[in-house]
C-alpha positions in Angstrom: -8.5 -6.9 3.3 -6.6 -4.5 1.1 -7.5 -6.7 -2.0 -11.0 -6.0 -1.6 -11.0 -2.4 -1.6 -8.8 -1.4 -4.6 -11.6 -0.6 -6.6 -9.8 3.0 -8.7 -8.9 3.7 -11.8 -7.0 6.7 -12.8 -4.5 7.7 -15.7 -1.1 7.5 -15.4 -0.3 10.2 -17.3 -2.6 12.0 -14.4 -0.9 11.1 -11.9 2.4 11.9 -13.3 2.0 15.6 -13.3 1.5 15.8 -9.3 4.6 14.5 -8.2 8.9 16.1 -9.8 9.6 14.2 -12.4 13.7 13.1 -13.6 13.3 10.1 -15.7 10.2 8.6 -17.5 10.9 5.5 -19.3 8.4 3.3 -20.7 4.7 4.8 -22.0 2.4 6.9 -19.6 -0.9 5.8 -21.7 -1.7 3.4 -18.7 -4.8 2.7 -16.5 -3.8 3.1 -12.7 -6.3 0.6 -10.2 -3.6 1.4 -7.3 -0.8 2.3 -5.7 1.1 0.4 -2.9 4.7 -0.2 -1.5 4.3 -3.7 -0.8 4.9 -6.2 -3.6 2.8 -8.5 -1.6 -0.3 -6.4 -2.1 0.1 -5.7 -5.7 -3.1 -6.3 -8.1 -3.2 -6.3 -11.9 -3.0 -2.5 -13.2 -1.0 -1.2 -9.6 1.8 1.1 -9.5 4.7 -0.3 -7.4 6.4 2.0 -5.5 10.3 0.9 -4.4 11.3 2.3 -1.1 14.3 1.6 0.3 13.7 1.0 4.2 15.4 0.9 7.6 15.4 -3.1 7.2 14.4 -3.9 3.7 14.6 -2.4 0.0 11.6 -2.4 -1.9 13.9 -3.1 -5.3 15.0 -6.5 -4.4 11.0 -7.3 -4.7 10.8 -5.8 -8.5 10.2 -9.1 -9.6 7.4 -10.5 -7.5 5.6 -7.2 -7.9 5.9 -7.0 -11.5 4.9 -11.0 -11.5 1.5 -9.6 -9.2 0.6 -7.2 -12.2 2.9 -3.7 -11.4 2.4 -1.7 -15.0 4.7 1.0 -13.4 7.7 1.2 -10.7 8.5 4.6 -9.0 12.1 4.5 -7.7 14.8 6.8 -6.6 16.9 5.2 -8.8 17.3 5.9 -12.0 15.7 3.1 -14.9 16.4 -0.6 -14.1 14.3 -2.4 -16.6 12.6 -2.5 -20.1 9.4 -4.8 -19.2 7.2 -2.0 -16.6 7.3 2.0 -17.0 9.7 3.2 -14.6 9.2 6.4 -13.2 12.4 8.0 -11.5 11.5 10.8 -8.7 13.5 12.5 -5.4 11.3 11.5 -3.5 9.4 7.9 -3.5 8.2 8.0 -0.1 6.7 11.5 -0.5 5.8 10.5 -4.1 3.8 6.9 -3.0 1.3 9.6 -0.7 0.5 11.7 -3.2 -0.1 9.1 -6.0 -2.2 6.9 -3.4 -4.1 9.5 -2.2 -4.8 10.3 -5.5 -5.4 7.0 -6.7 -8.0 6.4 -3.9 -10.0 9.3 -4.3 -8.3 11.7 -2.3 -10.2 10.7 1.2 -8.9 12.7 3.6 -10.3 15.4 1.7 -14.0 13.9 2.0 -13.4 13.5 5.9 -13.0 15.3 9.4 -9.6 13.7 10.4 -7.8 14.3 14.2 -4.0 13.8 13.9 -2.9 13.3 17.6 1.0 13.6 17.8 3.1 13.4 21.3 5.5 11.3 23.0 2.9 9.8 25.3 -1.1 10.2 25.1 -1.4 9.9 21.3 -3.3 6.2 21.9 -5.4 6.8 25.1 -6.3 10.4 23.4 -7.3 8.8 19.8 -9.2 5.9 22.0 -11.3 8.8 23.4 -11.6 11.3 20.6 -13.0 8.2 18.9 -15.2 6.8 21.4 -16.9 10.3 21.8 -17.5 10.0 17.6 -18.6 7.0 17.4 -21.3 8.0 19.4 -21.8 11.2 18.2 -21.3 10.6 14.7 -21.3 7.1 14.2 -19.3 5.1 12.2 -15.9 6.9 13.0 -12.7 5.2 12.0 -9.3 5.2 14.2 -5.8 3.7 13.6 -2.8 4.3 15.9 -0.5 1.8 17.9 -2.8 -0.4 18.9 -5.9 -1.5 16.4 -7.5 0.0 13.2 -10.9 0.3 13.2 -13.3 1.1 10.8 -17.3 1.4 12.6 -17.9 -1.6 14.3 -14.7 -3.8 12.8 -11.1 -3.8 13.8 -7.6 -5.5 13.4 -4.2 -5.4 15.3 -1.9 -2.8 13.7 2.1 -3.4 12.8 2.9 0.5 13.0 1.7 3.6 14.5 1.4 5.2 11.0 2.1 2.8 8.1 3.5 3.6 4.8 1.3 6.3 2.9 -0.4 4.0 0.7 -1.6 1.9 3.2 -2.8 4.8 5.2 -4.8 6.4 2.2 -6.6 2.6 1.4 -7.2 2.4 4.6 -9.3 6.4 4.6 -10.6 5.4 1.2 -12.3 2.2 3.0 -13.5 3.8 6.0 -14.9 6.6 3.2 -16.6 3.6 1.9 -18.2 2.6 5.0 -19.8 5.8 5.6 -17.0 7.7 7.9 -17.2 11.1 8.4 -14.8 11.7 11.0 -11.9 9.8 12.7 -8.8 9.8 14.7 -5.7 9.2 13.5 -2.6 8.2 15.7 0.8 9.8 14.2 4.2 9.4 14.9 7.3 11.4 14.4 8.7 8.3 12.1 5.9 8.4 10.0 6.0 12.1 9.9 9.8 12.2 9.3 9.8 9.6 6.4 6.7 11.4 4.6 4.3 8.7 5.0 1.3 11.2 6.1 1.2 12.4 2.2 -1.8 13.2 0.9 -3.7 13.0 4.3 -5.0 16.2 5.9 -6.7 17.2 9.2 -9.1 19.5 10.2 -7.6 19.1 14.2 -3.8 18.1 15.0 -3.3 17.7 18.7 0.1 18.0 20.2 0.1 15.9 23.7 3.6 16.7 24.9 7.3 15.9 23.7 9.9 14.2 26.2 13.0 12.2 25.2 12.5 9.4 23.2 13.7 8.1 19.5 16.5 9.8 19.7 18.5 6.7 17.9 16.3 8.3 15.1 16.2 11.4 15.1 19.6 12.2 16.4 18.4 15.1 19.1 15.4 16.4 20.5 15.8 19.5 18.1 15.2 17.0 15.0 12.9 15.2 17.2 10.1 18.4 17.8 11.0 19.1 14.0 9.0 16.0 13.0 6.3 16.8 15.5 5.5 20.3 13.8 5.4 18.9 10.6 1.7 17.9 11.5 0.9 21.4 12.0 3.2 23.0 9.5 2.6 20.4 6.3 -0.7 18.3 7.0 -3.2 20.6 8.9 -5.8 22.1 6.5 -6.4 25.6 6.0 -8.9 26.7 8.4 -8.2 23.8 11.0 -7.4 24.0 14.4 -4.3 23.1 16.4 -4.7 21.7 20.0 -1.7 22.2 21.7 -0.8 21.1 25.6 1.6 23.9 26.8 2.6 22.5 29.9 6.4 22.1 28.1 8.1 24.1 26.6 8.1 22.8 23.3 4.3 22.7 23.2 4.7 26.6 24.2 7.0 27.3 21.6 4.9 25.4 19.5 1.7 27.2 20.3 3.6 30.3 20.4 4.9 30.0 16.5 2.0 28.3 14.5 -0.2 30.9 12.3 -3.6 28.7 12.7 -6.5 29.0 15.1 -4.8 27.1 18.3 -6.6 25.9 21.1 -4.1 25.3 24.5 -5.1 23.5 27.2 -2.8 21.8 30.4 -2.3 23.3 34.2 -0.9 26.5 33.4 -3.4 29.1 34.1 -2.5 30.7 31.1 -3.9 27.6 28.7 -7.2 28.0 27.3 -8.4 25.3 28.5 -7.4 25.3 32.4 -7.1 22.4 34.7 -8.5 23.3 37.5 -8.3 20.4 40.0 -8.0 16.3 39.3 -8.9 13.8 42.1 -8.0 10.4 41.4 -8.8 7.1 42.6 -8.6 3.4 41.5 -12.1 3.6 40.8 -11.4 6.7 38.0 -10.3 10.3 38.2 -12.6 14.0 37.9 -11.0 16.5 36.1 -12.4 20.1 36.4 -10.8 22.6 34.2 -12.1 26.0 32.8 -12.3 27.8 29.6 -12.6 31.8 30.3 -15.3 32.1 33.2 -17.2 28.6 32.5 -16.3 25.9 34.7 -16.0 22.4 33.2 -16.2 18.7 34.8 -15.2 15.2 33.4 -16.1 12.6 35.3 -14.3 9.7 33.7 -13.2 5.7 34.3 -9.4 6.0 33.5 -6.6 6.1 36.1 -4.1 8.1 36.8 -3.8 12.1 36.8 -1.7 12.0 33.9 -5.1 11.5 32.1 -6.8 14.4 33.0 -5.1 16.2 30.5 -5.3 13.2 27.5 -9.5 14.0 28.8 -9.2 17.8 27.9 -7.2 17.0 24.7 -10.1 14.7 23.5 -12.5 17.2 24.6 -10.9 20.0 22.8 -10.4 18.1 19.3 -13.6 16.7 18.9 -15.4 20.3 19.9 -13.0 21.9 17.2 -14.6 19.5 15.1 -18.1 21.8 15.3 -20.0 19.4 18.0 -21.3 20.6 21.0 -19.9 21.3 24.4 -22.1 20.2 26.1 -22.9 16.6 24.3 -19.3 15.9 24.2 -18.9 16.5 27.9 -21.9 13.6 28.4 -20.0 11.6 26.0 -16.2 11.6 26.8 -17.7 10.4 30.7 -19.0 7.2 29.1 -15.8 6.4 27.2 -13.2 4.4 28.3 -9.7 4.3 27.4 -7.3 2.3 25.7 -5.7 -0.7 26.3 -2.8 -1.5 28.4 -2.5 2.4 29.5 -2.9 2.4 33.3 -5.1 -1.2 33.4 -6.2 -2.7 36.5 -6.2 -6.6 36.5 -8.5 -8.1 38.3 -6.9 -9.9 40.8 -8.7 -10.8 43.9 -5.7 -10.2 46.0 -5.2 -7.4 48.9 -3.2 -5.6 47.1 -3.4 -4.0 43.2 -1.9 -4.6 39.9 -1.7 -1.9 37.4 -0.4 -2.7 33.4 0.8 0.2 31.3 2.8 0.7 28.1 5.3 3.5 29.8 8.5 3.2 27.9 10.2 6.4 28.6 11.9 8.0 31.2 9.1 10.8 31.6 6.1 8.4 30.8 7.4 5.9 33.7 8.0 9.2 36.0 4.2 10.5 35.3 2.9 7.1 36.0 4.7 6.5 39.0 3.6 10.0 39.9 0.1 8.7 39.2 0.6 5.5 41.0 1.9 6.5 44.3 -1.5 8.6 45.7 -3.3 5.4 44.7 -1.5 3.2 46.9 -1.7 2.7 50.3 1.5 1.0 51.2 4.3 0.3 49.2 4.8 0.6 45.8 6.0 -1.8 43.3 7.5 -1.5 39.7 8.7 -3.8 37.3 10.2 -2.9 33.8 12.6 -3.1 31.2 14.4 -1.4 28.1 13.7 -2.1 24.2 16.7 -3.9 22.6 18.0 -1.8 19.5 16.1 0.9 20.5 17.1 4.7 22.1 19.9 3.3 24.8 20.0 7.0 26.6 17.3 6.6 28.0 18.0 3.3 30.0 20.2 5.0 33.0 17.3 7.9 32.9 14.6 4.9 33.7 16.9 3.6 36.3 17.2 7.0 37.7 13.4 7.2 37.9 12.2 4.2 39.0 14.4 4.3 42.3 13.5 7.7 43.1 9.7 6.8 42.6 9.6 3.2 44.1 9.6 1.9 46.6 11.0 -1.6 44.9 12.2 -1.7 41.7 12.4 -5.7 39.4 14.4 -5.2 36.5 13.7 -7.6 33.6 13.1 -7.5 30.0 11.2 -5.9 28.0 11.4 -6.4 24.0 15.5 -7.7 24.4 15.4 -8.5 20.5 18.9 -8.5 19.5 20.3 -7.6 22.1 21.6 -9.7 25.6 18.7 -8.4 28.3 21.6 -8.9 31.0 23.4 -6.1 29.3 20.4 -4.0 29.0 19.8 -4.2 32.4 23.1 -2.8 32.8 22.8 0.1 31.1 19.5 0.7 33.3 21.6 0.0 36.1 23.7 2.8 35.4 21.2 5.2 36.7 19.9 3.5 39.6 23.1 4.7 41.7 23.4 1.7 43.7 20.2 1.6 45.0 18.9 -2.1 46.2 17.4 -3.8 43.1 15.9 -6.6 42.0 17.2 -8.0 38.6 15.4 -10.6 36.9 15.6 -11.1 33.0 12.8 -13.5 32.9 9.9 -11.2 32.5 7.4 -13.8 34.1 9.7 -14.4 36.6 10.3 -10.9 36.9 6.6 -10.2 37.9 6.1 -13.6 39.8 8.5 -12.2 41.8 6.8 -8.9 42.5 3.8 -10.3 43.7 4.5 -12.9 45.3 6.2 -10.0 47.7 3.4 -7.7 47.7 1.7 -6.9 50.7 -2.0 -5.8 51.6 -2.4 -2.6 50.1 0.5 -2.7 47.9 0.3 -0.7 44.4 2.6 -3.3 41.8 3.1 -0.9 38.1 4.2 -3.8 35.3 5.1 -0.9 32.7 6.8 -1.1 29.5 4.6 -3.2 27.3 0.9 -2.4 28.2 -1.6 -4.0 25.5 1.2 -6.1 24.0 0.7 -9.7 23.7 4.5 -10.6 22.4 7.9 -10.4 23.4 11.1 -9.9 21.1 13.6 -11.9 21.4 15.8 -11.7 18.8 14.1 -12.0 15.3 11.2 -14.2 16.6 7.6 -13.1 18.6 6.9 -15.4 21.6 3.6 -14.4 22.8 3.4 -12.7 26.6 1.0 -10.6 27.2 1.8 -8.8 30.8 -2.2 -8.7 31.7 -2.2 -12.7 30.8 0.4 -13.4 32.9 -0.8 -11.3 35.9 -4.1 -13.5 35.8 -2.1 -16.9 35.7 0.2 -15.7 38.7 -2.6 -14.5 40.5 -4.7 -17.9 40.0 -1.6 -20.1 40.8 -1.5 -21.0 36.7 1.9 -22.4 35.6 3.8 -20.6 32.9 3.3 -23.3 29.7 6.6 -24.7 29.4 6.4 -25.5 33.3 3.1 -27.8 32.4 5.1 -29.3 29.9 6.6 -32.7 30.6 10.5 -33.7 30.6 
């Protein structure tokens, strides 16, 4: 797909003089047709940027991209070689934006773009601010956790936000295809390591902030300093900032950006006010108010938690110059993402509910959700990510007991790491409370409905729309929803069909 749409051609010398300079070596009298970070999708005439990454270094790749057709490398480092110009900056991540964008066309420029930042919401709300557009405005583009979609077309994504250049081929396709607007997921790695370059927005939405990737970012102070880079480095002039205050960082937030800023959550104080949400397994109504006008959604999501992913939607797309009252209609059509507080179908008495919760405060909002849906006892089964945040395991524990009513401990992506001694670690926080422990994930759910009840509520959270599991370097496909189905219709698990 990238192949097909590298279609630029700019100078070198041209691009050159956008981005600090310490070592040229080699001539600048060169046609640029692209820029990427990945050797593997280097074309004849591409500059080569060499990034040295969390788990790989672009440099040991110098061959293979200068073997695709590379007439230029951009490093950190200073000159390696004599056969490709080699251009010798501070800043390669921050330097591959700008030249892409630039080599592209500059097409964040010739759109509307949404930048929806949070620890939780960012999908569901990108889901609905581009279901309203592609009805309003169709054909809208979207990429985030999930898919990236361009009109009617999309793929499974790797990464919330990519590496620049793959962002800014991606804007320059969608450009292509006739996008005027879209929504674009981002995520405090992608805004910490510079890979929104060259992008701007006419909205940036701020959803919430609550502990997470702190093995990244060190603290949440570093954390919520990502975050406002959206609003600080990649909002427009003259764009709007949607901001829920119902924590305090979104307050402080609100309370410190120069912009036009739009608030919305419960407080009374927001501009956009939540009134009232009822909520049901058959979808939720939010009413919330702006000044003296009364507002209702009427939507087919669960959970109350997404009354306020509704408003956010609402608010961005309207900051986006469309009308109240058609994006009202709209957003009660649209439905939300995957994997974020499914229902599968399982013709049982009770209910079964798949979300992507992988946080202490996103598995205490959905069991806050959860528990006026169900009738008798609720049920949740989840894990922790292997080589990921560990603080938060004991928290989760902590949660999930005081929420619960019975708690299956299994595994979520284990990768690396032993899922016994994950479970541990969860185990810290559950304060000898009774608990099931089952590392087989299957198992783990088998297990949790096969001792549900008639009106029972069982939550599978941690890996929503997924359809692998990690275990150590390799991707064995699970997908929770799958597996609820099989159980439910009395479907082996494949290695139990096999013979011995």
């Amino acid at each position: 797909m990238g192949k097909k749409r590298q279609e630029s051609k700019v100078e070198l010398a041209e691009l050159l003089r956008l981005i600090p300079l310490q070592t040229v070596k080699g001539p600048r009298e060169l046609v640029v047709r692209g820029v990427t970070a990945d050797s593997r999708d280097v074309l004849e005439g591409f500059v080569f940027v060499a990034i040295r990454g969390e788990t790989t270094d672009g440099h040991l790749h110098l061959d293979d991209a200068i073997e695709r057709g590379a007439v230029a490398v951009v490093s950190e480092q200073k000159p390696e070689r004599d056969d490709v110009t080699w251009i010798q900056t501070p800043n390669a991540r921050q330097a591959a934006g700008i030249l892409a964008a630039k080599a592209f066309g500059n097409p964040a420029a010739r759109m509307n773009l949404v930048g929806i930042t949070g620890t939780n919401g960012k999908t569901t709300t990108a889901y609905l601010v581009d279901g309203i557009l592609s009805r309003l405005s169709p054909p809208s583009t979207m990429r985030g956790t999930v898919v990236a979609k361009i009109g009617a077309r999309s793929w499974p994504t790797r990464h919330t936000t990519p590496e620049a250049p793959v962002i800014q081929a991606f804007l320059e396709e969608a450009v292509r295809k006739g996008c005027d607007h879209g929504a674009l997921e981002v995520s405090s790695h992608g805004l910490a390591l510079s890979r929104l370059e060259g992008t701007e927005f006419q909205v940036a939405v701020f959803t919430n902030l609550s502990r997470d990737h702190l093995d990244f970012h060190r603290d949440m102070e570093h954390y919520f300093e990502a975050k406002r880079r959206l609003f600080n480095r990649y909002l427009r002039p003259g764009g709007t900032a949607v901001i829920c205050i119902d924590d305090a960082y979104g307050e402080r937030l609100a309370a410190e950006l120069p912009m036009e800023v739009v608030t919305y959550g419960r407080s009374q104080t927001a501009d956009l006010s939540i009134r009232d949400i009822e909520a049901s397994l058959a979808g939720i109504e939010v009413q919330f108010s702006e000044g003296e006008e009364a507002h209702t959604i009427q939507s087919p999501l669960l959970g109350h938690y997404n009354g306020l992913n509704l408003v956010a939607a609402f608010a961005a797309v309207r900051a986006l110059g469309f009308e109240t009252a058609r994006v009202l209609e709209t957003l009660n059509e649209v439905i939300g993402a995957p994997g974020r507080f499914e229902r599968v179908a399982v013709q049982k008495p009770f209910d079964v509910v798949v979300d992507y919760a992988h946080t202490d405060d996103a598995l205490r909002k959905l069991l806050e959700a959860a528990r006026p849906l169900t009738a008798a006892k609720l049920t949740v089964v989840f894990g922790c990510g292997g080589e990921r945040d560990r603080t938060k395991r004991p928290l989760m524990g902590d949660v999930a007991t005081r929420l619960a009513d019975r708690v299956v401990l299994t595994s979520d992506n284990p990768r690396g790491e032993d899922p016994l001694a994950i479970i541990d670690e969860i185990q810290l926080g559950t304060k000898g409370a009774d608990v099931e422990v089952e590392p087989d994930r299957r198992r783990a759910i088998e297990l949790a409905m096969t001792g549900a009840h008639a009106g029972d509520l069982v939550v599978i959270a941690g890996k929503g729309h997924e359809s692998y599991q990690i275990v150590k370097d390799e991707a064995l496909s699970f997908d929770d929803r799958e597996v609820v189905r099989q159980i439910a219709n009395g479907v082996s698990a494949p290695d139990e069909d096999s013979e011995s």
